[in-house]
N, C-alpha and C positions, 0 to 999 in steps of 0.2 A: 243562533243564526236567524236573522231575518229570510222575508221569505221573499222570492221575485212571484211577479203577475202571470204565473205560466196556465195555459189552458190547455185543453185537450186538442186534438187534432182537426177537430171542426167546428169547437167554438173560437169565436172571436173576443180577445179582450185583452186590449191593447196596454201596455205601461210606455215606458219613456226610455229612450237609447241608455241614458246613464243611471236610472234605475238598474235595469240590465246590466250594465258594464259593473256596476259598483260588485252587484250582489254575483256577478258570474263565476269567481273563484268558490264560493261557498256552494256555489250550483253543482260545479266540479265535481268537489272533495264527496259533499255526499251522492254522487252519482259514483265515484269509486268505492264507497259502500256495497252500492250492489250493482258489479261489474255486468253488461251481456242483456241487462233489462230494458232499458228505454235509449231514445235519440231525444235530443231536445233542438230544438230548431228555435231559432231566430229571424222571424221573418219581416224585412222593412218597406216601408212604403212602395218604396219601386219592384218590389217581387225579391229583386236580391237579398242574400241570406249567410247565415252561418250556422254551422251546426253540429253537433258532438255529441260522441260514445262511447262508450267505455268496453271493452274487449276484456273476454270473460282474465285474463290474467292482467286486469289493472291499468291497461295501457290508456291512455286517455288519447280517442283521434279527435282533432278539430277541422272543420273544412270550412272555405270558402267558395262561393258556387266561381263556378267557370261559368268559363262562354259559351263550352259546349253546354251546360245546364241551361243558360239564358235564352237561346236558342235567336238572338240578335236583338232582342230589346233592354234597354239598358245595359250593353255589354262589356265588358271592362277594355278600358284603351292597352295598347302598348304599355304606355308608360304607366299604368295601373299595374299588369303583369309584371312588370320590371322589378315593382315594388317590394310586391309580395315573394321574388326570387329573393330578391337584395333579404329581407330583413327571415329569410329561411323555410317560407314555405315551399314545399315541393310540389314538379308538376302533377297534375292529372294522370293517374293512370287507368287510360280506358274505362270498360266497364266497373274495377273492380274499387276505381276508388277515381272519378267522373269530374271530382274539382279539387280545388287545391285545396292540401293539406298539409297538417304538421301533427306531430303524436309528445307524450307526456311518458316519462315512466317512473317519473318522483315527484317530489315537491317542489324541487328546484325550475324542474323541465315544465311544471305544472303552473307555474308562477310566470315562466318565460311565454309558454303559450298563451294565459291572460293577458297579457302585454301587447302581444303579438295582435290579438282579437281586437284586443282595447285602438292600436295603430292602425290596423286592417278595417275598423267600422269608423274611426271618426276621419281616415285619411284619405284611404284606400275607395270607398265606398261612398264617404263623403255624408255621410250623420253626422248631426250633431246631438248633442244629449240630450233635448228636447224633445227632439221628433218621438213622434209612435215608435214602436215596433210591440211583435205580435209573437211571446215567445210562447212555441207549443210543445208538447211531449205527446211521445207515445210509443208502446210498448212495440220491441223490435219483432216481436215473434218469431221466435227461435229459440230453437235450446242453445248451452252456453259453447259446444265443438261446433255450430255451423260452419258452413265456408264463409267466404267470403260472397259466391253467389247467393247464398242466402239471402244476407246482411243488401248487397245491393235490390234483391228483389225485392227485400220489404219497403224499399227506400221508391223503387221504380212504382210499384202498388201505392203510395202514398201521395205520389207526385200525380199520378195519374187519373185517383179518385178526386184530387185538390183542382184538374184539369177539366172530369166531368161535372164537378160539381157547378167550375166559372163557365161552363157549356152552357147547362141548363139553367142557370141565374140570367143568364144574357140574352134567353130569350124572353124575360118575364116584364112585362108594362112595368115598366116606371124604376125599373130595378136599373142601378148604377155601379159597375164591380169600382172597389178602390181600391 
């Protein structure tokens, strides 16, 4: 297996959309090696993202951020939502799972969800295979029965460290967030 450009959760080191897209299935496969450990995020130029976990019995979640995540910049259109109904992702639910998703429980379903990502970043979102993106991991912390409040808290603690961090960036001379 080749390897993707993945970094930790606070460095930056960017690969290419179809880099990513090529090598995501193999990303997959061995993150259900060891189910309940790490998120890997996909994060593109415009903050919009995707991102997947593996649930300690194998299940593979993929998500796409909402609008409720976007918080109105870059927000997906109607006919964006529309898409992602159409081709089987499912809404948002609340706290427990905030954007849209779709889940894996074979290789089949595991194959379709790549697909799905694959239509979802170059349609949906509107990448091209060129552009940057900024794929990171990092460890969910949690043992493998959490809830699912768990699971979101680590996610809310992530987003929100990534929020102070472009805080205090933004006030520094000469600094440019991108």
């Amino acid at each position: 297996m080749a390897s993707v450009d993945a970094t930790g959760p606070w460095a930056k080191g960017p690969t290419t959309v179809g880099r990513f897209l090529a090598e995501l299935f193999a990303v997959l496969e061995a993150m259900v090696e060891h189910p309940g450990c790490f998120v890997v995020t996909a994060e593109f130029e415009d903050r919009s993202y995707v991102q997947f976990w593996v649930e300690p019995d194998g299940k593979v979640i993929a998500e796409v951020v909402s609008n409720q995540c976007l918080g109105g910049v870059g927000a997906l259109s109607a006919e964006n939502e529309w898409s992602l109904l159409n081709d089987g992702w499912s809404h948002p639910k609340g706290i427990a799972l905030p954007n849209w998703w779709c889940d894996a429980r074979d290789v089949d379903s595991l194959r379709r969800v790549v697909a799905r990502i694959r239509r979802v970043v170059l349609q949906v979102l509107g990448e091209h295979e060129q552009n940057s993106v900024v794929v990171k991991s990092w460890p969910v912390g949690r043992e493998l029965n959490s809830s699912d409040l768990d699971r979101y808290e680590s996610r809310v603690l992530y987003r929100d460290a990534l929020r102070s961090i472009r805080r205090d960036l933004d006030g520094w001379a000469g600094y440019a967030w991108t």
